[in-house]
N, CA, C and O atoms as a Maestro MAE file, in Angstrom:
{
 s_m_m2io_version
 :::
 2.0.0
}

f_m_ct {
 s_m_title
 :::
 protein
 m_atom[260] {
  # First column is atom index #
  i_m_mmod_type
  r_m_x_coord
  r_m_y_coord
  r_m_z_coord
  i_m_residue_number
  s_m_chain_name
  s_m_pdb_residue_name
  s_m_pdb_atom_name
  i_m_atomic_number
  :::
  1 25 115.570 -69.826 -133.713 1 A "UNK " " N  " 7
  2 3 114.259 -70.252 -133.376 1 A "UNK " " CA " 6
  3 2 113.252 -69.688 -134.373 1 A "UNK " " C  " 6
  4 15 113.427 -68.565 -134.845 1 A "UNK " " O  " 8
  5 25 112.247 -70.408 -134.690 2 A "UNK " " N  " 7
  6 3 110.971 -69.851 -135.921 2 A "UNK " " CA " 6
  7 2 110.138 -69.245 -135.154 2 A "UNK " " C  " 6
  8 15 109.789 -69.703 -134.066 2 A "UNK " " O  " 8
  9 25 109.884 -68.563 -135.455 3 A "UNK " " N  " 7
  10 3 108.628 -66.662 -134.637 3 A "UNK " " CA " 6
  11 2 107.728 -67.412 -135.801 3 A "UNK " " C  " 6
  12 15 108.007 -67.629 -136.981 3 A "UNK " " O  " 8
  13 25 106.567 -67.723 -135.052 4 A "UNK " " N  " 7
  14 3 105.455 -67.537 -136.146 4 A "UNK " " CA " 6
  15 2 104.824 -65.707 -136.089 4 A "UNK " " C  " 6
  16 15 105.047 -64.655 -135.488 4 A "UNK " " O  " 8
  17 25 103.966 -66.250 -137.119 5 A "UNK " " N  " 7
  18 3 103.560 -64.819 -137.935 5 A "UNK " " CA " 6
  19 2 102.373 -64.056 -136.589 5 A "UNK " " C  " 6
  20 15 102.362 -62.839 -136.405 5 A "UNK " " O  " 8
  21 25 101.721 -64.750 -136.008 6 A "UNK " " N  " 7
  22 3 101.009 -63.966 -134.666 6 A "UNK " " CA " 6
  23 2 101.746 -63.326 -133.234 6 A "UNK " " C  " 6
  24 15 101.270 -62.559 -132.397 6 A "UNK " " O  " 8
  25 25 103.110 -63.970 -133.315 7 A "UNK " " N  " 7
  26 3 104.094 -63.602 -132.099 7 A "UNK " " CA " 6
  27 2 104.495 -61.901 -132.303 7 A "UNK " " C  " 6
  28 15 104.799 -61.299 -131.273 7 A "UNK " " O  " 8
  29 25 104.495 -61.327 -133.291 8 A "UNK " " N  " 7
  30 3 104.529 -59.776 -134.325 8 A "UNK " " CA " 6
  31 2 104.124 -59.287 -134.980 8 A "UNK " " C  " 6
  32 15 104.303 -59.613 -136.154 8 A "UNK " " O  " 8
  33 25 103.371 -58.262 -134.673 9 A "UNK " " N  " 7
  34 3 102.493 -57.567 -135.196 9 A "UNK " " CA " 6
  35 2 103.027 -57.594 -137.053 9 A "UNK " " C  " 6
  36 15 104.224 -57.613 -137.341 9 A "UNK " " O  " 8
  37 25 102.093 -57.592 -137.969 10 A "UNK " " N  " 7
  38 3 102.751 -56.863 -139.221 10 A "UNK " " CA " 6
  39 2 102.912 -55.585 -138.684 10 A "UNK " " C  " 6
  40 15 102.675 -55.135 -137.563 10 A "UNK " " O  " 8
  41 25 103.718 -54.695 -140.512 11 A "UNK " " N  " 7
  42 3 103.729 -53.605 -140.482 11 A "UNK " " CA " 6
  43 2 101.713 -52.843 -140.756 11 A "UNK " " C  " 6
  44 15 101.135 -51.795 -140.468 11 A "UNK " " O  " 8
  45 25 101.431 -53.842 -141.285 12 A "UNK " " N  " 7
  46 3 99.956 -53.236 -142.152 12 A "UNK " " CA " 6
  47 2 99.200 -53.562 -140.774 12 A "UNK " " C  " 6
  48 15 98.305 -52.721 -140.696 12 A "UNK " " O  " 8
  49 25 99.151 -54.457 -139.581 13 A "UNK " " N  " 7
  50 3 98.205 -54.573 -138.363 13 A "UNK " " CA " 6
  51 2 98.660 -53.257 -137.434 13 A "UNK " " C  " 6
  52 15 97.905 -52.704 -136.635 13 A "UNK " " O  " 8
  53 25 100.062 -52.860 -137.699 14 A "UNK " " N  " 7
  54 3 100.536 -51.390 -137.154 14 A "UNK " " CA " 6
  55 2 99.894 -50.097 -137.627 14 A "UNK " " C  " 6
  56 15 99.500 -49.131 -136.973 14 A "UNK " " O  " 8
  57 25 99.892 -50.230 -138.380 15 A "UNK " " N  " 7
  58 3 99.211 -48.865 -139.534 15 A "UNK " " CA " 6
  59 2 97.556 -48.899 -139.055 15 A "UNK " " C  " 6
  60 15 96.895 -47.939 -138.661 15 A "UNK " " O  " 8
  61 25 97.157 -50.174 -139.205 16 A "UNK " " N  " 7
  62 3 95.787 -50.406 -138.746 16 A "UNK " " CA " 6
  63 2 95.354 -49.747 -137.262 16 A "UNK " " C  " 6
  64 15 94.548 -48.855 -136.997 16 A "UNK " " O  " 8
  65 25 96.149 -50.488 -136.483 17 A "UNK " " N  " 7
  66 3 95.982 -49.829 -135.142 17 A "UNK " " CA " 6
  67 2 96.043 -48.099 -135.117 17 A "UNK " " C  " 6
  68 15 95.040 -47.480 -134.761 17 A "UNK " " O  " 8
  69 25 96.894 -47.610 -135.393 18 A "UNK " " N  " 7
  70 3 97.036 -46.864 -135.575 18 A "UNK " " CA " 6
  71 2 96.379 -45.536 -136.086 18 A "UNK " " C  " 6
  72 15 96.681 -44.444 -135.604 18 A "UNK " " O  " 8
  73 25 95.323 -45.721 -137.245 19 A "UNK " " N  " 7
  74 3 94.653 -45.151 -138.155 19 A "UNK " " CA " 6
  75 2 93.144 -45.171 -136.856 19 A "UNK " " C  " 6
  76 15 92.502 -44.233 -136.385 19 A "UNK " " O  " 8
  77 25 93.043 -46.610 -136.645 20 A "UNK " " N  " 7
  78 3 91.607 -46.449 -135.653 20 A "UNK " " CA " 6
  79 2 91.339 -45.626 -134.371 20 A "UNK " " C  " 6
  80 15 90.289 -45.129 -133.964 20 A "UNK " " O  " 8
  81 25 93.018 -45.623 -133.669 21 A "UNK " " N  " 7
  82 3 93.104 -44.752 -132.821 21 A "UNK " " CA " 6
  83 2 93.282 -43.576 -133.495 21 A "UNK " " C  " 6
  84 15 93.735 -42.866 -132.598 21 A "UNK " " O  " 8
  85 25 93.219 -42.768 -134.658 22 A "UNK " " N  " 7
  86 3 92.869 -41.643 -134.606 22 A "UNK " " CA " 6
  87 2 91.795 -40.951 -134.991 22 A "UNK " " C  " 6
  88 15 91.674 -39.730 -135.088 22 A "UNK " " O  " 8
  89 25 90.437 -42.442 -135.367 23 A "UNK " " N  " 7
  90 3 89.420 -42.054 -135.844 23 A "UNK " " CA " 6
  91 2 88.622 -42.377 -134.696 23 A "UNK " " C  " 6
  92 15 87.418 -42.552 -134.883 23 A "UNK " " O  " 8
  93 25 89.167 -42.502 -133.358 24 A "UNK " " N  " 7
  94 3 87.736 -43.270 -132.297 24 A "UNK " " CA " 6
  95 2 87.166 -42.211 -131.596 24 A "UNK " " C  " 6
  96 15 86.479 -42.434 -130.599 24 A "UNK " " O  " 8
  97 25 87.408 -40.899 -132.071 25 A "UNK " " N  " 7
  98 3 86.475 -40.081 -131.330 25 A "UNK " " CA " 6
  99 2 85.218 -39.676 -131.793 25 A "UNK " " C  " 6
  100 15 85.214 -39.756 -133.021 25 A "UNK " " O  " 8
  101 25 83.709 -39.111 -131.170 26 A "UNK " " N  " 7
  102 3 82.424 -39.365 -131.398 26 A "UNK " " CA " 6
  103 2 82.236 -38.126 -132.494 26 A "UNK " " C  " 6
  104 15 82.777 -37.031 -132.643 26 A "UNK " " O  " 8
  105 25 81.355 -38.748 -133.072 27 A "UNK " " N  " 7
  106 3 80.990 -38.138 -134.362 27 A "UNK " " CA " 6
  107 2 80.174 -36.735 -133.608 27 A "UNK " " C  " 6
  108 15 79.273 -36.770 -132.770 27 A "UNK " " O  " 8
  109 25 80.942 -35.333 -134.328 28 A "UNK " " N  " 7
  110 3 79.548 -34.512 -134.033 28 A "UNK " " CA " 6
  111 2 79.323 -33.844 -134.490 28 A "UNK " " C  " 6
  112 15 79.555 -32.660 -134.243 28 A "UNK " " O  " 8
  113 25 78.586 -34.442 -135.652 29 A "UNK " " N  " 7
  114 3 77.481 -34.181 -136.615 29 A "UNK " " CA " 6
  115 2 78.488 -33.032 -137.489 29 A "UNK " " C  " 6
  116 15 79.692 -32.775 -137.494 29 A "UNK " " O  " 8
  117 25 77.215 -32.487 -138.244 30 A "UNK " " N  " 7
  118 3 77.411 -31.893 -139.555 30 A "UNK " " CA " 6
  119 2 77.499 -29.997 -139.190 30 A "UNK " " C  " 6
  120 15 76.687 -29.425 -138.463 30 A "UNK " " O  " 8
  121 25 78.690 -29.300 -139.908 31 A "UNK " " N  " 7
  122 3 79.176 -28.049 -139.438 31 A "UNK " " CA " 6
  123 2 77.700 -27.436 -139.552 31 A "UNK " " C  " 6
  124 15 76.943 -27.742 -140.473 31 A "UNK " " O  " 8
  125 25 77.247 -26.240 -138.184 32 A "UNK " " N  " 7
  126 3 76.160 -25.437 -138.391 32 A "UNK " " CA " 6
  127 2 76.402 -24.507 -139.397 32 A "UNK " " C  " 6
  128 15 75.339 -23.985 -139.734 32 A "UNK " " O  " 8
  129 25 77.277 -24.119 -139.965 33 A "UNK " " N  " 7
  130 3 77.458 -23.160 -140.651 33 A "UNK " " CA " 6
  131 2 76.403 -23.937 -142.475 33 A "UNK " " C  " 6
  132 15 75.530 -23.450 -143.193 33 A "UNK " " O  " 8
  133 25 77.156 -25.259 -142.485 34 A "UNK " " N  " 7
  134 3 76.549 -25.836 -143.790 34 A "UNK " " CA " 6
  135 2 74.739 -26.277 -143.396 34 A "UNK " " C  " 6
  136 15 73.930 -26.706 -144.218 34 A "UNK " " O  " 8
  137 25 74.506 -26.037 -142.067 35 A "UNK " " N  " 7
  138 3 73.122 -26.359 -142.222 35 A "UNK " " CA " 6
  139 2 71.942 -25.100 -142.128 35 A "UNK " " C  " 6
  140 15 70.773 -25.120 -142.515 35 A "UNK " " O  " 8
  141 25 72.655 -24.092 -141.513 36 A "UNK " " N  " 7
  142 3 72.204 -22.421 -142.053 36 A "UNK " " CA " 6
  143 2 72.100 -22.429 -143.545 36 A "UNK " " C  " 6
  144 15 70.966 -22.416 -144.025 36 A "UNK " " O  " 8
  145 25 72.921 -22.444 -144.174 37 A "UNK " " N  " 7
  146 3 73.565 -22.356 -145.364 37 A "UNK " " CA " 6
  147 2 72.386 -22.727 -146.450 37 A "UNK " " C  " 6
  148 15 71.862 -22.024 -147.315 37 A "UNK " " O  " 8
  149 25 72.124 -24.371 -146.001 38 A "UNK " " N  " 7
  150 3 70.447 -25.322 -146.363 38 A "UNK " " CA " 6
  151 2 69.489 -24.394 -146.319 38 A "UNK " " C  " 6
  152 15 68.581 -24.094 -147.094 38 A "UNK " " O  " 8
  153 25 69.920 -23.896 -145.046 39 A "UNK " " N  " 7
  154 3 68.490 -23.207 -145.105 39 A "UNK " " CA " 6
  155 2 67.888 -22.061 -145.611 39 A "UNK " " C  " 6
  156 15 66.744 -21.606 -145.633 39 A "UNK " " O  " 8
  157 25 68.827 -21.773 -145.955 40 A "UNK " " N  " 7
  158 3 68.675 -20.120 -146.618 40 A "UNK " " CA " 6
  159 2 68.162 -20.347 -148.581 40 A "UNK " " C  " 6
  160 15 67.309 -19.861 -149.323 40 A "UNK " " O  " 8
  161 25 69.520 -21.577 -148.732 41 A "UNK " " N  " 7
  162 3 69.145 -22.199 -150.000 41 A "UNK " " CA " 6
  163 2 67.344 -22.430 -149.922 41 A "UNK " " C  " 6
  164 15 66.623 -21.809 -150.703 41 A "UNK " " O  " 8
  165 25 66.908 -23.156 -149.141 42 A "UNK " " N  " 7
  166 3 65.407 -23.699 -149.291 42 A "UNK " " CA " 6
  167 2 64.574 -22.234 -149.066 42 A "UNK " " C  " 6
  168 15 63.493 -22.118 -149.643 42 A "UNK " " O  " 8
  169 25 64.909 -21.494 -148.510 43 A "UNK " " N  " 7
  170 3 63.670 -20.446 -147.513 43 A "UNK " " CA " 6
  171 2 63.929 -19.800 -149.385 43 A "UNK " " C  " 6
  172 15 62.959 -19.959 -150.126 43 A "UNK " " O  " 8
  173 25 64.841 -19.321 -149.815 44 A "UNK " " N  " 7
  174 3 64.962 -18.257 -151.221 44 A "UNK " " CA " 6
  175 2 64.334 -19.495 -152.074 44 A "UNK " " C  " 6
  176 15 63.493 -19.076 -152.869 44 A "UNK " " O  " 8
  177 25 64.499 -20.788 -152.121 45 A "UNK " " N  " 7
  178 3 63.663 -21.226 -153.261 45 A "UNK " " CA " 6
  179 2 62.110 -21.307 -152.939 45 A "UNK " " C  " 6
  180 15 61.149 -21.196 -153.701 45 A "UNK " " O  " 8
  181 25 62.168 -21.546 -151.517 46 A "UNK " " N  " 7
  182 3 60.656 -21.530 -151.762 46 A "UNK " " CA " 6
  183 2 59.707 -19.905 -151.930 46 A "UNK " " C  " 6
  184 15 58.638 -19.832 -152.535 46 A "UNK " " O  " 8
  185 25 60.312 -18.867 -151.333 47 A "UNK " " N  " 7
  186 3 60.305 -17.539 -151.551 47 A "UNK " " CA " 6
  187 2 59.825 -17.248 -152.854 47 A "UNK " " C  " 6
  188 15 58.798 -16.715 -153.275 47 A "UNK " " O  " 8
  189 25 61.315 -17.966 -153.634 48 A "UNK " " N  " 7
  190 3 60.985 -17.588 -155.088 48 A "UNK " " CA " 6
  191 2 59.957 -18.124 -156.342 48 A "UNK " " C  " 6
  192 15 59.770 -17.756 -157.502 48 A "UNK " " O  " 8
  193 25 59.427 -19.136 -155.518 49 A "UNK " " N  " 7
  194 3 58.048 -20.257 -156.118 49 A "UNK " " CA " 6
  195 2 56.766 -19.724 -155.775 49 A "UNK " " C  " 6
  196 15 55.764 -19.700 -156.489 49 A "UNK " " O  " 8
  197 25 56.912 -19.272 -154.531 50 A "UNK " " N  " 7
  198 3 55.647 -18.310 -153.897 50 A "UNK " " CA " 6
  199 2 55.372 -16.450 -154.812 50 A "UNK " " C  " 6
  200 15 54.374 -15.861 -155.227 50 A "UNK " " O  " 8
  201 25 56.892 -16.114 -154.762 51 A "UNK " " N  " 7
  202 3 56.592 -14.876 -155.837 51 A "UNK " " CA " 6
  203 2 56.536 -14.548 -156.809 51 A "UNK " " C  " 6
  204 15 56.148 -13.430 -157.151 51 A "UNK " " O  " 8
  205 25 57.130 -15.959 -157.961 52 A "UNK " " N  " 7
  206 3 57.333 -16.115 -159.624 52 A "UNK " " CA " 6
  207 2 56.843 -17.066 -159.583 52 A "UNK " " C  " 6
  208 15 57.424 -17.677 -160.480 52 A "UNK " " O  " 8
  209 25 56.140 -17.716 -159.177 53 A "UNK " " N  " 7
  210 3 54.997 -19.135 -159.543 53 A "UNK " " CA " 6
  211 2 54.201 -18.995 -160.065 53 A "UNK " " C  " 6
  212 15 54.181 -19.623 -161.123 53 A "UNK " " O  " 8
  213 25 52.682 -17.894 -159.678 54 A "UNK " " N  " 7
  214 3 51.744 -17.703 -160.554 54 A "UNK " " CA " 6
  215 2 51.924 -17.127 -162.125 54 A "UNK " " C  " 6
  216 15 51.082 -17.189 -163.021 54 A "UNK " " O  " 8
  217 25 53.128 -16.612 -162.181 55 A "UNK " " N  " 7
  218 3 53.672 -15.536 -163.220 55 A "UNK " " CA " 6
  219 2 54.445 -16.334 -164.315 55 A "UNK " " C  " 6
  220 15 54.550 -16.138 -165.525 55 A "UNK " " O  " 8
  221 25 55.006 -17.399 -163.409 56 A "UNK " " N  " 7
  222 3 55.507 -18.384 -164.279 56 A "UNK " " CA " 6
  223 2 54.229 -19.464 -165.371 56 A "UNK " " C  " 6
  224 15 53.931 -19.489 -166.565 56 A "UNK " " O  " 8
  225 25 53.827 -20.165 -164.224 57 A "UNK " " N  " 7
  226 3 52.806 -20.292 -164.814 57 A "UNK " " CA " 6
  227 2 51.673 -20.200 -165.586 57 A "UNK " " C  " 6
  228 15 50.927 -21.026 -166.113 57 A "UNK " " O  " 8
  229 25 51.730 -18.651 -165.515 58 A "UNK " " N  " 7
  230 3 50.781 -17.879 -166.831 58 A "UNK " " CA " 6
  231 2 51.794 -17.866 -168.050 58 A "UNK " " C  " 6
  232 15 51.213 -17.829 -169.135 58 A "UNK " " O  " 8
  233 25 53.064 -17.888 -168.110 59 A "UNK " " N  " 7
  234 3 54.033 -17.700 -169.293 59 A "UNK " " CA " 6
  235 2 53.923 -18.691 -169.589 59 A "UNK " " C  " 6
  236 15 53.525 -18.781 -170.750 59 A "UNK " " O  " 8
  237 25 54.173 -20.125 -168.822 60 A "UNK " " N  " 7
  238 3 54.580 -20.627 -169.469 60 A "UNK " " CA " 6
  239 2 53.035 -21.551 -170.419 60 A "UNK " " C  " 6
  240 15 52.940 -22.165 -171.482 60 A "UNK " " O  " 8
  241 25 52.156 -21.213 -169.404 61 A "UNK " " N  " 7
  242 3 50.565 -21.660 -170.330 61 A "UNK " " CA " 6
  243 2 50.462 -20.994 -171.685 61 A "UNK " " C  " 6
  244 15 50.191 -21.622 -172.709 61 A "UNK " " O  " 8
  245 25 50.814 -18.998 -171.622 62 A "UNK " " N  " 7
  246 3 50.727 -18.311 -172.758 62 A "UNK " " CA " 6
  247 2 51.789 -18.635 -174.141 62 A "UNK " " C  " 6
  248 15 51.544 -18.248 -175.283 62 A "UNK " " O  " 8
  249 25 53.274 -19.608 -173.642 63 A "UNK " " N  " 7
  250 3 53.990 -19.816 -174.489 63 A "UNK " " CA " 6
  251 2 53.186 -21.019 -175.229 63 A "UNK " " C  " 6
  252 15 52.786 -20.747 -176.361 63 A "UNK " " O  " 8
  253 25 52.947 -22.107 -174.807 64 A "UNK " " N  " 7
  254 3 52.104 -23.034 -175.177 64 A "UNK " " CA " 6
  255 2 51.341 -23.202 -175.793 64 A "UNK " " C  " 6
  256 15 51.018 -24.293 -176.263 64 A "UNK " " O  " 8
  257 25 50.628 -21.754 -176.037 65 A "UNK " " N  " 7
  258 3 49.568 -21.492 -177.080 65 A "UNK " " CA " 6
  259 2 50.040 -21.347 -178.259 65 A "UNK " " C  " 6
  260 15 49.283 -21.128 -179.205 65 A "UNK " " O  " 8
  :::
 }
 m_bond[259] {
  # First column is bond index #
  i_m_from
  i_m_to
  i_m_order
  :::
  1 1 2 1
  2 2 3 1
  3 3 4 2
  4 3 5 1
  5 5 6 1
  6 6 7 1
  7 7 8 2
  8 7 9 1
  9 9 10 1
  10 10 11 1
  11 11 12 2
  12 11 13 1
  13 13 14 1
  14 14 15 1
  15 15 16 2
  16 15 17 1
  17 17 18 1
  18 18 19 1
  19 19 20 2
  20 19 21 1
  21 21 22 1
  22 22 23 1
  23 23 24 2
  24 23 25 1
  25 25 26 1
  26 26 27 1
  27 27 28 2
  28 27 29 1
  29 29 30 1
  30 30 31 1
  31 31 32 2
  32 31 33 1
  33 33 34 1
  34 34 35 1
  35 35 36 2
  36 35 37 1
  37 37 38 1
  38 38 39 1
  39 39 40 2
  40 39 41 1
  41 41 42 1
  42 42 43 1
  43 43 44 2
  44 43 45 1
  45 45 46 1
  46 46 47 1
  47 47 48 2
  48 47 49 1
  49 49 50 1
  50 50 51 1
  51 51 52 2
  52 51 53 1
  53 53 54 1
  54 54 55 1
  55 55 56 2
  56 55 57 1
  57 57 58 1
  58 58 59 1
  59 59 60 2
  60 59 61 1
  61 61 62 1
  62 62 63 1
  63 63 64 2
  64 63 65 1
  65 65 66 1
  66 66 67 1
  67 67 68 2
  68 67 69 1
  69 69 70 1
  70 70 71 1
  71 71 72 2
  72 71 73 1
  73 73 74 1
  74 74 75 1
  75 75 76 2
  76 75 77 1
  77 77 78 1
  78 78 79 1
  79 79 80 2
  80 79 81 1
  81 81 82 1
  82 82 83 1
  83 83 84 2
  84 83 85 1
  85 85 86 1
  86 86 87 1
  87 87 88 2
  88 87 89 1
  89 89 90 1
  90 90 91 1
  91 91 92 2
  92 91 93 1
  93 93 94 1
  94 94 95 1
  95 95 96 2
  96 95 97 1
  97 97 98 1
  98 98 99 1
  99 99 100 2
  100 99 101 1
  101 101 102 1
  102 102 103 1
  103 103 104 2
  104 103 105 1
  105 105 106 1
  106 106 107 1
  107 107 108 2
  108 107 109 1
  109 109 110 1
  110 110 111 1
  111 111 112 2
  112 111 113 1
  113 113 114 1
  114 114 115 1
  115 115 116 2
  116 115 117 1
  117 117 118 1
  118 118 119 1
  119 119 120 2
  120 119 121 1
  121 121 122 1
  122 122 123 1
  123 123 124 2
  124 123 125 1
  125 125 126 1
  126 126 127 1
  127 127 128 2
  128 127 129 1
  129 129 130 1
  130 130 131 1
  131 131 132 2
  132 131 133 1
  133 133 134 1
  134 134 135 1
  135 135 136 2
  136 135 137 1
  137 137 138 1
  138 138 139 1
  139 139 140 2
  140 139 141 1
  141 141 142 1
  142 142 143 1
  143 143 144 2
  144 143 145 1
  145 145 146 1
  146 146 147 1
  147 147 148 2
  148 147 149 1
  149 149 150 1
  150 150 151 1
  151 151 152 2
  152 151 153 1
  153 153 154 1
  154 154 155 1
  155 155 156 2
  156 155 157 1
  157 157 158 1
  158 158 159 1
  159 159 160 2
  160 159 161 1
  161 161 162 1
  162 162 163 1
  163 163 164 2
  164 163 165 1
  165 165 166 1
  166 166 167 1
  167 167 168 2
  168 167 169 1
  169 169 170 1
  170 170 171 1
  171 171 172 2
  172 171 173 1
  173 173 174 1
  174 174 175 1
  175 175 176 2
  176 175 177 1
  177 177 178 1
  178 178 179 1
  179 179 180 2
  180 179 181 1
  181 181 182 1
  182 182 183 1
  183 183 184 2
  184 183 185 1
  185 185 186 1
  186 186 187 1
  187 187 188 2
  188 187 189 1
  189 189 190 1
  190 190 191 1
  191 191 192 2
  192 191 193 1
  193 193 194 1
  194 194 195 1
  195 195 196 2
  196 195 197 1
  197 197 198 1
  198 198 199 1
  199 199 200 2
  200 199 201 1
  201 201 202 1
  202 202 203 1
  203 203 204 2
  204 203 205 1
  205 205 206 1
  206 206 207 1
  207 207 208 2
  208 207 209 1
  209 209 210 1
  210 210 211 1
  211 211 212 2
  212 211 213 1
  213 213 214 1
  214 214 215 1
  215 215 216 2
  216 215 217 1
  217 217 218 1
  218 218 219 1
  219 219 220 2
  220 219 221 1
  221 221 222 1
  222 222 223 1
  223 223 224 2
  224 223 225 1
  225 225 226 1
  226 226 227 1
  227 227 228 2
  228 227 229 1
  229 229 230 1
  230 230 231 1
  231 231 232 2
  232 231 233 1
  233 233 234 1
  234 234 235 1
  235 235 236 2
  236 235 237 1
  237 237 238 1
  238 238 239 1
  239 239 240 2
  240 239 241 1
  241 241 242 1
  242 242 243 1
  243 243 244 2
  244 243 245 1
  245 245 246 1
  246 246 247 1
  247 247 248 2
  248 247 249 1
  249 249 250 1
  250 250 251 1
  251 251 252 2
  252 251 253 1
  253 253 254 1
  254 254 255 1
  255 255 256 2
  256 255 257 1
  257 257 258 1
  258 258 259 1
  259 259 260 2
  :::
 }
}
């Protein structure tokens, strides 16, 4: 007897199934550790713009001359 091609799964609609059931659980979010991490990066740059900014700025006006 001829099986058409929808009566059985492929191997690649197997794999498919498969792969989705192990990605269907809910996203949650991004590790706290990497968003501390941000923040420490931003708080020291802006730190360091607030305490070598004016100083910078005079160098780099006095190099200019």
């Amino acid at each position: 007897m001829l099986r058409l091609r929808s009566e059985r799964p492929s191997a690649l609609t197997r794999a498919s199934e498969q792969l989705l059931g192990e990605h269907e659980r809910e996203w949650e979010g991004p590790d706290m550790r990497l968003l501390v991490a941000g923040a420490v990066v931003v708080g020291l740059g802006i730190a360091a713009w607030v305490y070598l900014g004016p100083d910078l700025k005079r160098y780099l006006k006095i190099h200019s001359m």
